[in-house]
C-alpha positions in Angstrom: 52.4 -50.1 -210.4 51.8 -50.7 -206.6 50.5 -47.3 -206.5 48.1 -47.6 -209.4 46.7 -51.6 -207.8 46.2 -49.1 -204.3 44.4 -46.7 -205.9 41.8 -49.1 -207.4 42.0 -51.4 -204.3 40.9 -48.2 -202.2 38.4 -47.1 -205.1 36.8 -49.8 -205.0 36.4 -50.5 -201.8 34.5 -47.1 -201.0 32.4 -48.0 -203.8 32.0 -51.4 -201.8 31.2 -49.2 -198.5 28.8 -46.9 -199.9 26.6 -49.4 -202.2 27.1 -52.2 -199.8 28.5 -54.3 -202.6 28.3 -57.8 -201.7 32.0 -58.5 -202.3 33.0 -55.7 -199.6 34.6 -58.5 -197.2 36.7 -59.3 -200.2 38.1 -55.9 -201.2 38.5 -55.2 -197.6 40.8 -58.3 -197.7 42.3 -56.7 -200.5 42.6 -53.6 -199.4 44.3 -54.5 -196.1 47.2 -56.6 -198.1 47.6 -53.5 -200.5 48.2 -51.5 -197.2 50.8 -53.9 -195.7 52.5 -54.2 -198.8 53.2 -50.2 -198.9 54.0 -50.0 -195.3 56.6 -52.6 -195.8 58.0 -50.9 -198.4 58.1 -47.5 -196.9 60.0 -49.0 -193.7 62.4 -51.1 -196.0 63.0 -47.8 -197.7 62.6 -49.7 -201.0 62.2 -47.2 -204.5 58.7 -47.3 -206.0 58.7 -49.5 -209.2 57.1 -46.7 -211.4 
């Protein structure tokens, strides 16, 4: 599931970068909480949920 919500987070912010979408400081938000959330899991060594 976290994989999946990364995927579309990263998805959509390329579309974002490329079309200069106006909601590209949103998904970069976004984007940069979907990245800490999977580094934190990675170093806790947590199992993915899927």
């Amino acid at each position: 599931m976290l994989w999946t919500i990364f995927v579309i987070l990263m998805v959509m912010w390329l579309l974002g970068m490329v079309t200069s979408y106006t909601l590209g400081g949103f998904l970069h938000i976004l984007l940069v909480i979907a990245i800490a959330v999977v580094l934190i899991r990675v170093i806790r060594g947590e199992k993915p949920l899927a």
